[in-house]
C-alpha positions as CSV (number, residue, x, y, z in Angstrom):
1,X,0.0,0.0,0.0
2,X,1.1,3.3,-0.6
3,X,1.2,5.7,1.6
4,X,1.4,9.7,2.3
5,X,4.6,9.7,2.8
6,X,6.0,6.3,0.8
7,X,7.0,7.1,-2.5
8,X,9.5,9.1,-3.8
9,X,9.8,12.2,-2.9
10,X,8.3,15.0,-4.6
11,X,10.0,17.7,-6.1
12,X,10.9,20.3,-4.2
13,X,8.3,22.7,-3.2
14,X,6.3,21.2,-5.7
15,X,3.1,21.4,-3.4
16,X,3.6,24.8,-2.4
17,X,4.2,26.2,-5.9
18,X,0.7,24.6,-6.9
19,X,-1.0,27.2,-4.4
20,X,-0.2,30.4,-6.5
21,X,-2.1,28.2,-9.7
22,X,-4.7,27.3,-7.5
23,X,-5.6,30.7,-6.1
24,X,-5.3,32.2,-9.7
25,X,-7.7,29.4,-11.0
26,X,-10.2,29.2,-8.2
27,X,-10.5,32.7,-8.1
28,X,-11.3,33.3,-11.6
29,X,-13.7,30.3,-11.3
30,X,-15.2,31.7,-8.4
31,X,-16.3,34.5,-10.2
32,X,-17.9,32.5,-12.8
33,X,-19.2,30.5,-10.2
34,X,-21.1,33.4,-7.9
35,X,-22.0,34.4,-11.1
36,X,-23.8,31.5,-12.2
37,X,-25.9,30.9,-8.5
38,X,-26.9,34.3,-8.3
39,X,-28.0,34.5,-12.0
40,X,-29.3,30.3,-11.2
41,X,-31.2,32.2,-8.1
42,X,-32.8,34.6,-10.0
43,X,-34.2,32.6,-12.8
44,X,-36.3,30.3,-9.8
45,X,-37.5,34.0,-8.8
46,X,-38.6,34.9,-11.9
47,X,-40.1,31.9,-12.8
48,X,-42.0,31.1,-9.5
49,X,-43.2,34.9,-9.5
50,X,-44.4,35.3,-13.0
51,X,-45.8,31.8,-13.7
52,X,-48.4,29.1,-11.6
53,X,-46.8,26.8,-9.5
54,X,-47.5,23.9,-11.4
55,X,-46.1,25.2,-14.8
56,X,-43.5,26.4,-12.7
57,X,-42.8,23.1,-11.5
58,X,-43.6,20.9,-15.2
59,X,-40.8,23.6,-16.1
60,X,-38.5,22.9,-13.3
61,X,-39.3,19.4,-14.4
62,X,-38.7,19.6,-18.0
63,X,-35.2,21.1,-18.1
64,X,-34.1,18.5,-15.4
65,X,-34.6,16.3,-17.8
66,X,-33.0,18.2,-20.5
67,X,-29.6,18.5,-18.4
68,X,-30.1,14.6,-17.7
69,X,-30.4,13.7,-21.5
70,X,-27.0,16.5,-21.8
71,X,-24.8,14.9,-19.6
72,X,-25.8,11.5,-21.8
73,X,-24.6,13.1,-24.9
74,X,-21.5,14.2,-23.0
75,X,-20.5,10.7,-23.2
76,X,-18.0,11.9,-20.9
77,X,-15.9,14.2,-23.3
78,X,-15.5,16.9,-21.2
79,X,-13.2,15.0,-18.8
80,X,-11.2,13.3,-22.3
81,X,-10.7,15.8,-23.7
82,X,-9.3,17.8,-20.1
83,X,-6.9,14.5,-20.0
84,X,-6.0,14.7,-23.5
85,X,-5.4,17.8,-24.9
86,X,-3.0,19.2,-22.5
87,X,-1.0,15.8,-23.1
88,X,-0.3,15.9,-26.3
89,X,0.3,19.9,-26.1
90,X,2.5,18.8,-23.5
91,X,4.3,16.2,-25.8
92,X,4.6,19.2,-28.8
93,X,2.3,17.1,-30.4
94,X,-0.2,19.8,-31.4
95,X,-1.9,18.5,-34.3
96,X,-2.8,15.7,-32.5
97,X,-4.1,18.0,-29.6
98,X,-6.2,19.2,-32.7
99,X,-7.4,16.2,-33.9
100,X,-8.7,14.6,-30.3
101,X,-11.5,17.6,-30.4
102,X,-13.1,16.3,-33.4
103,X,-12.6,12.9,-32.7
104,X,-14.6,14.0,-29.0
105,X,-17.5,15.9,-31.1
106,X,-18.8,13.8,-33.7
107,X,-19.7,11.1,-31.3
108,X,-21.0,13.7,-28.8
109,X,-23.1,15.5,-31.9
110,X,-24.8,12.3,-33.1
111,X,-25.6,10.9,-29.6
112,X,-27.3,14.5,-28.9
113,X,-29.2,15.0,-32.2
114,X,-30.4,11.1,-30.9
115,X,-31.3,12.1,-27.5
116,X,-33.0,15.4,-28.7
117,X,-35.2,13.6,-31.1
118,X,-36.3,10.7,-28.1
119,X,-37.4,13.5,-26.4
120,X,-39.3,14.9,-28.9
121,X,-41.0,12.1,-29.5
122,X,-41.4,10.7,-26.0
123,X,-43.0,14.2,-25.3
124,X,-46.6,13.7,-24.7
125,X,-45.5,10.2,-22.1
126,X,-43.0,12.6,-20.1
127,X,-45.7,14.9,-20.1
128,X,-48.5,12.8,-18.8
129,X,-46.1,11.5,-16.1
130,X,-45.1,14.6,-14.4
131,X,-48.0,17.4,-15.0
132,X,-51.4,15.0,-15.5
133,X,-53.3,18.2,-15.2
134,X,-52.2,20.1,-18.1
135,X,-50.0,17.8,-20.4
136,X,-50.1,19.9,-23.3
137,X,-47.8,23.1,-22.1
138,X,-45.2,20.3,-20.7
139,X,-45.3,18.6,-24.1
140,X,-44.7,21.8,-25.1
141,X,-41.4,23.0,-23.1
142,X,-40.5,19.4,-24.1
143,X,-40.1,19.3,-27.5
144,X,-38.8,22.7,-27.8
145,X,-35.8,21.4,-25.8
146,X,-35.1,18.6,-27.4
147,X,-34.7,20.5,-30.8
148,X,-31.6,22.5,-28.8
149,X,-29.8,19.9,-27.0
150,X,-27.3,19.4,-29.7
151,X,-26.6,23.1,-29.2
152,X,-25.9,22.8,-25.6
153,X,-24.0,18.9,-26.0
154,X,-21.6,20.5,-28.2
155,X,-21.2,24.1,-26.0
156,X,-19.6,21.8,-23.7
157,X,-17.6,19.7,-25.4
158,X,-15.7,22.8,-27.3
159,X,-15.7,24.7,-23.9
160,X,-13.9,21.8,-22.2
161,X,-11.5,21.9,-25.1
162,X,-10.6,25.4,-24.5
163,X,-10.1,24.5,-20.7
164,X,-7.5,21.7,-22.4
165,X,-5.3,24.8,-23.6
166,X,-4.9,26.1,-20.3
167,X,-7.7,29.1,-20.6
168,X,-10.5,28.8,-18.3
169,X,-12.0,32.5,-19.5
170,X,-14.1,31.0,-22.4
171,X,-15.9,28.9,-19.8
172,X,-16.6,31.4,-17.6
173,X,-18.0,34.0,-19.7
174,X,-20.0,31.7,-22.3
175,X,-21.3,29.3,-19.6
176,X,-21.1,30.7,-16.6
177,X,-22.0,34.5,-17.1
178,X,-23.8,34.9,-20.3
179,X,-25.6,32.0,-20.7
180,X,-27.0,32.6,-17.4
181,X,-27.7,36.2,-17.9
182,X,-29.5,35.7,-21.6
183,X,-31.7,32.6,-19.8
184,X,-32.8,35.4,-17.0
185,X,-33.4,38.1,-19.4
186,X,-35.3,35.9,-22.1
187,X,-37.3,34.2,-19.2
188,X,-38.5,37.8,-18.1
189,X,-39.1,38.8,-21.8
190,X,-41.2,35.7,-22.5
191,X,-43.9,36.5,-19.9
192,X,-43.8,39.8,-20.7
193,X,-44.5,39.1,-24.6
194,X,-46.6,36.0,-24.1
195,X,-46.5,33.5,-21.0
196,X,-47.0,30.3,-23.4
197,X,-45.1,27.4,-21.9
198,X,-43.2,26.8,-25.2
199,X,-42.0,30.5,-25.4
200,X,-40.7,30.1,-21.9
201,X,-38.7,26.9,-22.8
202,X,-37.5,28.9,-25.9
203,X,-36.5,31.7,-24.5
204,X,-34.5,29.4,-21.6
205,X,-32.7,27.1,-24.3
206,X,-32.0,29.7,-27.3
207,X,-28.7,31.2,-25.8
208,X,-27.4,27.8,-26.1
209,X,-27.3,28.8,-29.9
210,X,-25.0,31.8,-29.8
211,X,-23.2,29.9,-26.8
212,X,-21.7,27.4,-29.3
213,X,-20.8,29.7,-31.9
214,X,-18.4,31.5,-29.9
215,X,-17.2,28.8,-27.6
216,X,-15.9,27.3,-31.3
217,X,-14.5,30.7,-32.1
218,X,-12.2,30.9,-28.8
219,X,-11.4,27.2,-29.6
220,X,-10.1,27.9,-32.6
221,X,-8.5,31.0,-31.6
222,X,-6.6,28.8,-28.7
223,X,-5.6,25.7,-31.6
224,X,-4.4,28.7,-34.1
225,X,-2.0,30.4,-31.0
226,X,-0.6,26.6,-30.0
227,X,0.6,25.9,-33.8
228,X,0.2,23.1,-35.9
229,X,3.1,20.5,-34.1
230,X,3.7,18.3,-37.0
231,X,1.4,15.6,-39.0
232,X,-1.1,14.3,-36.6
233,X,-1.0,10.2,-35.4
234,X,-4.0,8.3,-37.5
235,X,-7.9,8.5,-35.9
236,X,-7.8,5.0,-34.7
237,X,-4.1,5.5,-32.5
238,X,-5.6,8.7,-30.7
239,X,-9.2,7.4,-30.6
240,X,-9.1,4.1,-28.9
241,X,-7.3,5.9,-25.9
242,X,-9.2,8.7,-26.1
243,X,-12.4,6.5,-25.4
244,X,-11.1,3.9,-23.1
245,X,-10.3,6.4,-20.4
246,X,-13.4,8.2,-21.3
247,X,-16.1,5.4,-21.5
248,X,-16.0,5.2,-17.0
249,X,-16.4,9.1,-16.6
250,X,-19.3,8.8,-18.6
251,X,-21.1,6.8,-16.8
252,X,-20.0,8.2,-13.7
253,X,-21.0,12.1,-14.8
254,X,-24.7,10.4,-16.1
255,X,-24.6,9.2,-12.4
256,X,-23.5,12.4,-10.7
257,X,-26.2,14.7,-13.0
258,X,-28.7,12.1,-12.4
259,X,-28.4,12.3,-9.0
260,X,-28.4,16.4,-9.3
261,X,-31.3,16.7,-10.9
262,X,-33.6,13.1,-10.6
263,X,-35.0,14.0,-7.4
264,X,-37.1,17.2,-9.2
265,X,-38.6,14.7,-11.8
266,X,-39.5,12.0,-9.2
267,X,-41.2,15.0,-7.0
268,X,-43.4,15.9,-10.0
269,X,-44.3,12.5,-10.8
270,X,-44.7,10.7,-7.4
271,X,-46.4,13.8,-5.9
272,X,-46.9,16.9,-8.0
273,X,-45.9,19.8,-10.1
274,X,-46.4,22.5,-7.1
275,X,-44.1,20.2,-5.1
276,X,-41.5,19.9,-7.3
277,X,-41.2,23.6,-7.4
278,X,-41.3,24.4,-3.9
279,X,-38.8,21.2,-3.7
280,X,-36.3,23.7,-6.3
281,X,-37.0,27.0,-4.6
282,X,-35.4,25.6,-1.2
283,X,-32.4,23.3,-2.6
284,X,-31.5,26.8,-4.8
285,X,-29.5,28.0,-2.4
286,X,-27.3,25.3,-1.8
287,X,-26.5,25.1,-5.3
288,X,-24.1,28.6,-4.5
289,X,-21.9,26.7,-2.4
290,X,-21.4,23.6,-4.9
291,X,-20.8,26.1,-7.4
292,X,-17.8,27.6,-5.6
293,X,-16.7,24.2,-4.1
294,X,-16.8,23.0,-7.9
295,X,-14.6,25.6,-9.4
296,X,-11.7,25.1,-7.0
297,X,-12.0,21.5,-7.7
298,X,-11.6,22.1,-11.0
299,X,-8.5,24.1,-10.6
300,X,-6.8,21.5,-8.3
301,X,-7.3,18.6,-10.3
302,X,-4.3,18.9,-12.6
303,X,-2.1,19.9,-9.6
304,X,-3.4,16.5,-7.9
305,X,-2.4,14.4,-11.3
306,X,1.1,15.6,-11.8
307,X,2.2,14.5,-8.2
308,X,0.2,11.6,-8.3
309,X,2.1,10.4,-11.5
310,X,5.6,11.2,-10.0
311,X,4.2,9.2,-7.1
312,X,4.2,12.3,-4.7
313,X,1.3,11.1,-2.9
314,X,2.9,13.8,0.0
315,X,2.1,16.3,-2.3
316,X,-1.3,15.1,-3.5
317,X,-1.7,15.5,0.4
318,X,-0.8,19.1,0.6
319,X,-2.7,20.2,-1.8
320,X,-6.0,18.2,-1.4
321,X,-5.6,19.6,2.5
322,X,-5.2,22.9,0.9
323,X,-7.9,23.2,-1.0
324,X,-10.6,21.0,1.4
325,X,-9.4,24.4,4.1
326,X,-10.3,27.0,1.3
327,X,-13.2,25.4,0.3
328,X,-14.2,25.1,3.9
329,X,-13.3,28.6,4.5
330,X,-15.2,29.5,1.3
331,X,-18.8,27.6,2.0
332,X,-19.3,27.0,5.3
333,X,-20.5,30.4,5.8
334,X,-23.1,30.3,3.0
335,X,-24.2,26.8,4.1
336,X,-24.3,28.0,8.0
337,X,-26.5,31.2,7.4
338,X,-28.7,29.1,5.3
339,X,-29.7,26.8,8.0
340,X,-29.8,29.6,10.5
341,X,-32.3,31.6,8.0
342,X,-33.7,29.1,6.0
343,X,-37.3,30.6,6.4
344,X,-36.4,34.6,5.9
345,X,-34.1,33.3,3.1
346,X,-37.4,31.4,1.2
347,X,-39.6,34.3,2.0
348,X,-37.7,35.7,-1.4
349,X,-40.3,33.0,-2.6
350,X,-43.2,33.4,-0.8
351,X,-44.8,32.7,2.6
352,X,-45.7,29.6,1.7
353,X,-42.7,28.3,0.1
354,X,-40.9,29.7,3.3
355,X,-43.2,27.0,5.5
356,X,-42.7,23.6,3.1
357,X,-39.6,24.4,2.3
358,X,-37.3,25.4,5.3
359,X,-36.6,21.6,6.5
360,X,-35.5,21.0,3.2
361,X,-33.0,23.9,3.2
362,X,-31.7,23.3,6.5
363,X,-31.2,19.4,6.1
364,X,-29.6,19.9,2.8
365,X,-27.4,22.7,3.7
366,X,-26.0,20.8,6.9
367,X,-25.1,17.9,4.7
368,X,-23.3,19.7,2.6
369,X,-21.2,21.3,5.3
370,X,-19.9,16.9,5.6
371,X,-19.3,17.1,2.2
372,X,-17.3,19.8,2.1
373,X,-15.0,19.1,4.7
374,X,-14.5,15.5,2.9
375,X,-13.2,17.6,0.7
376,X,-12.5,16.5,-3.1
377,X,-11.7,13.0,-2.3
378,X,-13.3,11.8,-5.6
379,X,-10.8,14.1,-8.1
380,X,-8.1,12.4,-5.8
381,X,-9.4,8.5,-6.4
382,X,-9.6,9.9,-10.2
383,X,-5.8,10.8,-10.2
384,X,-4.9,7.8,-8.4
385,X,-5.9,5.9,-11.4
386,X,-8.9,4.4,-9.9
387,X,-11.9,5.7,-12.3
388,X,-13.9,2.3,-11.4
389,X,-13.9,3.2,-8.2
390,X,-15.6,6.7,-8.8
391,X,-18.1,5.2,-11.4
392,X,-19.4,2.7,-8.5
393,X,-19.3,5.4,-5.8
394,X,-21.3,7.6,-8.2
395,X,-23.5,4.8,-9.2
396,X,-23.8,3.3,-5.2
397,X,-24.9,7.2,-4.7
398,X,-27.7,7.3,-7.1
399,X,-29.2,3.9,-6.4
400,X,-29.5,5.3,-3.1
401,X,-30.9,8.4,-4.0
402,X,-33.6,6.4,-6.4
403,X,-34.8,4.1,-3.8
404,X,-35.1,6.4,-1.1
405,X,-37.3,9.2,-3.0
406,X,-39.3,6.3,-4.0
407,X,-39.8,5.1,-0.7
408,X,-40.2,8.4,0.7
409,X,-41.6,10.8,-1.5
410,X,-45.0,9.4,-1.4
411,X,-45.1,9.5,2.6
412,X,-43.7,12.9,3.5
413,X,-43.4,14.8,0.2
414,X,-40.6,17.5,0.1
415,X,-39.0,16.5,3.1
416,X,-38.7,13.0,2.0
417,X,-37.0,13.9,-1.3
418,X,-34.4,16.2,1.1
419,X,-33.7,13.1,3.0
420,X,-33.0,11.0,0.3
421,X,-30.9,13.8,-1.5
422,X,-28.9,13.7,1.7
423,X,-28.3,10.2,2.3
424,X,-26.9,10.1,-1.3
425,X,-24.5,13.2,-0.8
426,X,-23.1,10.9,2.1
427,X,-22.3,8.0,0.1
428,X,-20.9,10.0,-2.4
429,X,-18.4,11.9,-1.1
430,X,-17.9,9.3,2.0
431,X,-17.3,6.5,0.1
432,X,-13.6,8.0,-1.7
433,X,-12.3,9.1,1.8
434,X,-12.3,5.8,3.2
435,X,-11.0,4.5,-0.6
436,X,-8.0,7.1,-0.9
437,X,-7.4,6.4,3.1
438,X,-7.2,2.6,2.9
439,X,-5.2,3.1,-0.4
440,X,-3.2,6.2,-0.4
441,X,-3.1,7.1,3.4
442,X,-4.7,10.1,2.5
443,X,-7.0,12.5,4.3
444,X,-7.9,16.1,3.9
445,X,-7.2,16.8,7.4
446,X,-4.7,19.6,8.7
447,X,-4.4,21.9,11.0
448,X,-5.5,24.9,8.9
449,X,-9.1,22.8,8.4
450,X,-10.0,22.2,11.7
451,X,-8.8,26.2,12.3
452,X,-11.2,27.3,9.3
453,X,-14.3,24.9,10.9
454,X,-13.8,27.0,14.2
455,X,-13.7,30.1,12.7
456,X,-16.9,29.5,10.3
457,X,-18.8,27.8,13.4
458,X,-18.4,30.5,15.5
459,X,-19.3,33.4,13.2
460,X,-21.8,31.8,10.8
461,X,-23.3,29.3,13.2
462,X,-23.5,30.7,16.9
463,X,-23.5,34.0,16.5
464,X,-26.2,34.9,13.6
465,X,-28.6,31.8,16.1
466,X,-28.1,33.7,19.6
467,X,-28.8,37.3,17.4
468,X,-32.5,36.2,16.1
469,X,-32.8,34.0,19.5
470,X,-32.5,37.4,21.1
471,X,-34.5,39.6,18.5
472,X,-36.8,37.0,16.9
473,X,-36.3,35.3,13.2
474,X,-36.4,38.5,11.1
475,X,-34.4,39.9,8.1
476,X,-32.9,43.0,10.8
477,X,-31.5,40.0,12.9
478,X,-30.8,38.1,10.2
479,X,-28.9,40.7,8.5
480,X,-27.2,42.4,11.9
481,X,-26.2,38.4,13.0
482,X,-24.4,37.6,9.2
483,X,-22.9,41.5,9.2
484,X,-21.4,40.9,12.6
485,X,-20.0,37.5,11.9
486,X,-18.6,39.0,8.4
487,X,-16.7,41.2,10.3
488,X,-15.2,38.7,12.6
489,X,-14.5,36.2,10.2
490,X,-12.4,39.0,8.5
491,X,-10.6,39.4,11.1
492,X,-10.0,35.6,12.2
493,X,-9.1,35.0,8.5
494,X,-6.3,37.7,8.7
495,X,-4.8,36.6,11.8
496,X,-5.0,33.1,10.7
497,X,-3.9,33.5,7.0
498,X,-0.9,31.7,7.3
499,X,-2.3,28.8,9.1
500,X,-4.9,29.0,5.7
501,X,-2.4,28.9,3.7
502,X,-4.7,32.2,2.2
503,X,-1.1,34.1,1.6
504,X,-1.1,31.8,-1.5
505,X,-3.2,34.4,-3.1
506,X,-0.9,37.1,-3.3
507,X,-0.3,35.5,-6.5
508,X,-3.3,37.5,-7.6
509,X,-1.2,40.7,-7.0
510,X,1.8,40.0,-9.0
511,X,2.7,41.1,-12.3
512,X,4.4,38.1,-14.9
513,X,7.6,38.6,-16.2
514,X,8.5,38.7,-20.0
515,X,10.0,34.8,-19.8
516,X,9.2,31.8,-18.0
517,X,11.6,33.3,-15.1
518,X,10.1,34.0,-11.4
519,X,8.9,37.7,-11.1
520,X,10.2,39.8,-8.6
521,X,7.6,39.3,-6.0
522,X,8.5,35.3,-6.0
523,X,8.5,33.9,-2.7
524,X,12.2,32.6,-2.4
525,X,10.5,28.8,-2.2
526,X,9.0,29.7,-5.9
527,X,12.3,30.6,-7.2
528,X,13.8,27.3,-6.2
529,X,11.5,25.1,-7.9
530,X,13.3,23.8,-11.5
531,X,11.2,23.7,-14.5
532,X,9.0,20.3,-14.7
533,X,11.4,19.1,-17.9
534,X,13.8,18.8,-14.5
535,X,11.3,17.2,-12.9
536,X,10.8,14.4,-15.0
537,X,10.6,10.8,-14.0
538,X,13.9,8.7,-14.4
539,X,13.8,6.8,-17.3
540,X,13.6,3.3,-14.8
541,X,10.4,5.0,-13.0
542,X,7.0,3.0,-14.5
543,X,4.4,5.9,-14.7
544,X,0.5,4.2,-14.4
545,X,-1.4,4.4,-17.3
546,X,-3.3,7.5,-18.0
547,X,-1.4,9.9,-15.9
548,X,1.6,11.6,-17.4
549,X,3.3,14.7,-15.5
550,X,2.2,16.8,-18.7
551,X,-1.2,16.7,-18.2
552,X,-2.9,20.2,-17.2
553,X,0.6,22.0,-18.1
554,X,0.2,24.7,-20.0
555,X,0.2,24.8,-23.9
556,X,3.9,26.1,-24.2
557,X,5.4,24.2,-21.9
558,X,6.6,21.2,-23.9
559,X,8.6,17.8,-22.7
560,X,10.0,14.9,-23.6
561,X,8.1,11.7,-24.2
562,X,10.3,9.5,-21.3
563,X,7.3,6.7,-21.2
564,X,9.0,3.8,-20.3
């Protein structure tokens, strides 16, 4: 067994000069990412203010199933095409790097166009299922989305291909801020103009239209700046690979958007339309926090991958403990003043949503506080080489989530769902711990997590509780509670930063130099750390398959091909 600190050693500093990439990353993706909730929050607003509860919630419905069937069509390309592209750019091989994007597309195109016309068809029997009242408007928003999920399969594929070249701004600005922004402003515009059910659905899917034409545009912008690398290796050499690593994240990312998103259809068909909205209004919140969790994950992955293929498993250590204690210190305040104001928070809603929907918020928002401090055990099991491990987890997670909204939908509605939503986040993110501890010896524990649980605790938990115990569960206390531990968690944060390991993001701060050189402002541990060409593997080191220190470098960064 190997264990954290087994192995060879890693390279020197190699850890810590991860953080400055990580903070760049995250915090970039964080801005996509607050983008995205609030603009994600405001579209439930709007569409639970301007339109019935139950078209609301055949809506709600409806493009559950559409980001289901997208995920499908994915076929798992997105995290190919992540593994892929940055190895061959690695390698100098760039018209390779070229030719895996195609070779990604065409099968995610055709299995979209598929999937789009199935849910044309199947239409009026989705529709029936999940609003028996009024079939004809779901039928409606239905087939309307269908017609645009080869739009939205193929947004993600070329935006994943972008993040391949090192340049996580096309996905941030397509996906995460004006996709979001056109499907709030087209939502408004389409009650204002008509209130049909198939002009909201249109007005929802269209910027997935304009989405793909630019995301292709940066693409090719990104392949045009890397160079063309020599004649590329034939379709079937770069293919079979391509797929073979591929084929388990599929099925795992079906799993893990299933399980996101199931729990909404099996409201409105086991119970009702009006439940199924209420059921979205009260989980919306929570979907902030995974947003921001998500986008530093996203960011440490490839730091994770190159010292888990130099066997560094100390360093995979660091920096999964690293980024579990930002994303604590990150989310843990959202997901603590949620379940201290989960009523005034779904008053935004309405009274009544406030009153069926505050168990859900506060059950779902303390789960996710476990999940969080698990940290990103999963990406880890994925670097390790262990993808068949993640697909069961995800898999173990959904049949869990299936049974138990089954089971417990029909007996306590809403609450039931947000039970069963919360025994399945456990398995999922429980499961890789123990799998990466009995394997690796790793766990995201440090002293700088337990430090950042205090400090959230205290100024999130206890003190916003003990204001509206003393004033009464209003928006004044509310608001006087979360402003008062804002400004001590400010404070706690400074004092603690180095503990954090938050001086990481001075990086932010620092201007590049003209060459690959350290800027001034490098720490003197920066400047020590040689080039990864130094840091290759010896030629008599095995690497495992499907994890070469290339991946996730960036595009003009180039070394040798050492496999053995």
């Amino acid at each position: 067994m190997t264990t954290a600190t087994s192995g060879a050693p890693g390279p020197p500093g190699g850890a810590n000069a991860d953080l400055g990439k990580l903070a760049r990353g995250g915090a970039l993706n964080l801005v996509g990412a607050m983008c995205a909730g609030l603009m994600g929050f405001v579209l439930i607003v709007a569409v639970v203010r301007t339109y019935d509860e139950a078209l609301a919630g055949a809506f709600f419905a409806a493009t559950s199933l559409f980001l289901i069937l997208n995920a499908v069509s994915g076929l798992g390309s997105d995290a190919g095409l992540l593994r892929w592209v940055p190895h061959h750019l690695a390698l100098g091989a760039r018209a390779n790097a070229r030719r895996t994007v195609p070779i990604a597309l065409v099968p995610v195109l055709a299995t979209a166009c598929l999937a789009g016309l199935a849910m044309v068809a199947t239409a009026p029997w989705f529709a029936a299922l999940v609003h028996g009242d009024a079939p004809g408007e779901t039928t409606a928003m239905l087939r309307v989305l269908g017609l645009f999920l080869p739009a939205a399969a193929a947004q993600d594929a070329l935006l994943a291909a972008t993040r391949g070249h090192g340049s996580m701004r096309p996905t941030v600005l397509v996906d995460k801020i004006f996709r979001q922004v056109a499907q709030v402003a087209g939502v408004l515009v389409a009650y204002a103009v008509d209130g049909d059910a198939a002009v909201l659905a249109l007005a929802w899917s269209l910027p997935y239209v304009p989405g793909v034409l630019i995301a292709a545009v940066q693409y090719r912008a990104l392949a045009r700046r890397a160079g063309g690398g020599g004649a590329p290796a034939p379709v079937r050499d770069l293919a079979g690979p391509f797929w073979r690593f591929t084929a388990p994240r599929s099925l795992a990312q079906i799993c893990q958007t299933a399980l996101q998103r199931s729990d909404i259809v099996l409201i409105a068909a086991l119970a009702s339309p009006r439940e199924a909205a209420i059921y979205t209004a009260a989980t919306r919140f929570i979907v902030f926090g995974q947003l921001a969790a998500q986008s530093l994950q996203q960011v440490m992955q490839p730091a994770v991958s190159r010292h888990m293929a130099t066997e560094d498993v100390a360093g995979a250590q660091r920096v999964m403990a690293v980024g579990t204690t930002w994303t604590v210190a990150v989310t843990w305040p959202l997901y603590l003043t949620l379940a201290a104001g989960a009523h005034v928070f779904l008053m935004v809603f309405s009274p009544e949503y406030a009153d069926e929907g505050r168990s859900t918020t506060i059950v779902l928002a303390l789960t996710m506080l476990l999940a969080t401090a698990i940290g990103p055990a999963d990406v880890v099991l994925l670097m390790a080489g262990r993808s068949g491990l993640s697909l069961g987890n995800n898999a173990a997670a959904l049949a869990v989530n299936m049974v138990l909204n089954v089971v417990l939908i029909p007996l306590f509605g809403v609450p039931g769902a947000a039970a069963a939503r919360a025994a399945a986040l456990a398995t999922r993110n429980v499961l890789p711990l123990l799998q990466i501890h009995r394997i690796l010896g790793i766990l995201p524990t440090g002293a700088g997590l337990w430090r950042s649980i205090a400090y959230a605790v205290i100024c999130f938990g206890m003190l916003p509780v003990s204001v509206q115990a003393a004033l009464g569960a209003t928006v004044p206390a509310l608001a006087l509670g979360v402003a008062l531990g804002t400004a001590g968690y400010a404070v706690l944060l400074w004092t603690g930063r180095e503990r954090l390991s938050l001086t990481a993001f001075k990086a932010l701060l620092r201007r590049r130099g003209a060459g690959r050189g350290p800027t001034a402002a490098s720490t003197p541990a920066e400047r020590t750390v040689p080039p990864m060409e130094e840091r290759m593997l010896p030629p008599d080191r095995t690497v495992p398959d499907g994890m070469w220190p290339g991946a996730g470098l960036p595009p003009d960064r180039t070394m040798p091909d050492r496999r053995p």
